[in-house]
C-alpha positions in Angstrom: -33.7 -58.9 -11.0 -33.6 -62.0 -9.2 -33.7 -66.1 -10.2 -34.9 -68.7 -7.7 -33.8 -72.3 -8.1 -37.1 -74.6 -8.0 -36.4 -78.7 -7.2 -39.5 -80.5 -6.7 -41.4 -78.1 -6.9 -39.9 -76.3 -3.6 -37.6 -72.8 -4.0 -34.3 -74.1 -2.3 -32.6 -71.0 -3.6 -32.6 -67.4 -4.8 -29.5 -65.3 -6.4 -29.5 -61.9 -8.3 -30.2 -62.5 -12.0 -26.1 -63.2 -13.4 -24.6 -60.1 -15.4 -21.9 -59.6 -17.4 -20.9 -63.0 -17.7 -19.4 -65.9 -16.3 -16.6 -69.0 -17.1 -18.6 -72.4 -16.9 -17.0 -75.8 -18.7 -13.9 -73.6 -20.1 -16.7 -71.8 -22.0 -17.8 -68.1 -21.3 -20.9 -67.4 -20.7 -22.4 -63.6 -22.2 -25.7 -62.8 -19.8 -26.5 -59.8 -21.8 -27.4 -62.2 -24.4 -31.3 -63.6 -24.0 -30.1 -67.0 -24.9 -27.3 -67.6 -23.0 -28.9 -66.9 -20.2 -32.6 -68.8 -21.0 -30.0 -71.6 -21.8 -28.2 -71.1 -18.2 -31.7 -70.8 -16.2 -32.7 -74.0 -18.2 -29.4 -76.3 -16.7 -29.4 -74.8 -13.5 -32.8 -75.2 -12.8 -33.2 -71.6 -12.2 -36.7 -69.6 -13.1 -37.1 -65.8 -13.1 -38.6 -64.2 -10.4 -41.7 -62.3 -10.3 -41.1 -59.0 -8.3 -43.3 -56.8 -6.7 -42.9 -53.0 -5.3 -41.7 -52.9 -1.8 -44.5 -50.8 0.2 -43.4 -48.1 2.0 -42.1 -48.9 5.9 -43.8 -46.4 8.2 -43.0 -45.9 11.5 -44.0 -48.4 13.2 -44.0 -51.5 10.1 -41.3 -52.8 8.2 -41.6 -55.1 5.1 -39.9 -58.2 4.8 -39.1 -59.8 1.5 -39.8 -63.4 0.8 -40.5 -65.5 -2.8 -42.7 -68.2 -3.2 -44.3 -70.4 -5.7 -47.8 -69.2 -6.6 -49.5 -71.1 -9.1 -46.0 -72.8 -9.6 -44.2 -69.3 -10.4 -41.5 -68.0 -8.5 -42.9 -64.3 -6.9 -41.6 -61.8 -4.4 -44.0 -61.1 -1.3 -43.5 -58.6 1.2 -44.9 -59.5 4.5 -45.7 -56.5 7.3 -44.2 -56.6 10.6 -43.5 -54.6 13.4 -40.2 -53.3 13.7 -38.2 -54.7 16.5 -36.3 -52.9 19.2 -32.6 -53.7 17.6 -34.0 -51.9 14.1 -35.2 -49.4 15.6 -31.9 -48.3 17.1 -30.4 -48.6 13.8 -32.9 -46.9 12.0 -32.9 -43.7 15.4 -29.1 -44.2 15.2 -29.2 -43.2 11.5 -31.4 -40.4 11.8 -29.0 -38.8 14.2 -26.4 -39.4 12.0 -28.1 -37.4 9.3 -28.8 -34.5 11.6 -24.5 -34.6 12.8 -23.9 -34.4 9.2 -26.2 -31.9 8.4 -25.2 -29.9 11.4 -21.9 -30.3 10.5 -22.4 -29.1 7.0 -23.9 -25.8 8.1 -21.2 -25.0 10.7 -18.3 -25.7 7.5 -20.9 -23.6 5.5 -20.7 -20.7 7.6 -16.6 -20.7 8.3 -16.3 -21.0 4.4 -18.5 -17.6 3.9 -16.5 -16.3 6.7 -13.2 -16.9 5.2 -14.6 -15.6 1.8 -16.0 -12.5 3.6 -12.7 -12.0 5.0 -10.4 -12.9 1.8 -12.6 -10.0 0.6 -11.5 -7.5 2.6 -7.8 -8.6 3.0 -7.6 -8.4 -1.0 -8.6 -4.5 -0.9 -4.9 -4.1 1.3 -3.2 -4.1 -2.1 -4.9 -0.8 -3.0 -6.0 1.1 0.3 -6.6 -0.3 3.7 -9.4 1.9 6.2 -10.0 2.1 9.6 -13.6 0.7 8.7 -12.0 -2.5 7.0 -9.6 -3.2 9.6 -12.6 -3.3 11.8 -14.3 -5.7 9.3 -11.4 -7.7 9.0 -11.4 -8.5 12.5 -15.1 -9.3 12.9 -14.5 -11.8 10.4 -11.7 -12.8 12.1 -13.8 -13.2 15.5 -16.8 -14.7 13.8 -14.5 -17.4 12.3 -13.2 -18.2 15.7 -16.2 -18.5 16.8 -17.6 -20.5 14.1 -14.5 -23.0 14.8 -15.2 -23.2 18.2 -18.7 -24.0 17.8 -17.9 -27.3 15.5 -15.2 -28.2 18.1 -17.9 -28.5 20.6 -20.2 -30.1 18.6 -17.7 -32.6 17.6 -16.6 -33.0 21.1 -20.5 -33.3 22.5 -20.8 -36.4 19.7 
């Protein structure tokens, strides 16, 4: 929630609605209780604000929030725009950043079902060790290695 500060009829300032509470005159202030804070919007000259849902920013328009006085009450507005070339770097920036992570995350994915893969295998030595699972043991071996060296480029590439 939000509170905008009205003097003269003009919004000279807007501040998240207070929580919790707050020291004011060596007297604490509760703003979980209704009447503490009606009584702190009242001598501050602050007024609830009206908000609205943010529309969705597409592609090529972001939404940028303002509050005005209509019909003398303090409301959120969101005005359209296009978005400019600094934003959009950001905003391609992240979306690479998401797809590093999620790269990422696969490549630790696969060394962790590796390792399991191979754990498996090693565990069976306490009983009887084969031919067959010395063989798997070093597949898992060489697709681990593998697997490392893949994120090791792809950290290196980033």
């Amino acid at each position: 929630m939000m509170h905008a500060q009205i003097i003269d009829g003009t919004i000279v300032a807007t501040r998240a609605t207070p929580t919790g509470g707050a020291w004011e005159d060596e007297q604490w202030l509760d703003f979980t209780d209704a009447e503490t804070l009606a009584a702190w919007e009242e001598r501050h000259g602050y007024t609830l604000v009206v908000e609205t849902p943010r529309p969705d920013d597409t592609d090529t328009t972001k939404h940028d929030e303002s509050v005005v006085l209509v019909d003398g009450v303090p409301t959120q507005t969101w005005t359209a725009r296009p978005w400019n070339a600094d934003e959009i770097a950001a905003r391609e920036a992240r979306i690479q950043r998401e797809a590093t992570r999620t790269a990422v995350k696969a490549i630790i994915t696969d060394l962790k079902a590796e390792k399991t893969r191979a754990q498996t295998v090693i565990d069976k030595t306490n009983a009887t060790i084969t031919g067959a699972d010395t063989k798997e043991v070093a597949r898992a071996a060489k697709r681990i290695a593998d697997a490392a060296i893949d994120l090791a480029r792809f950290v290196k590439d980033q």
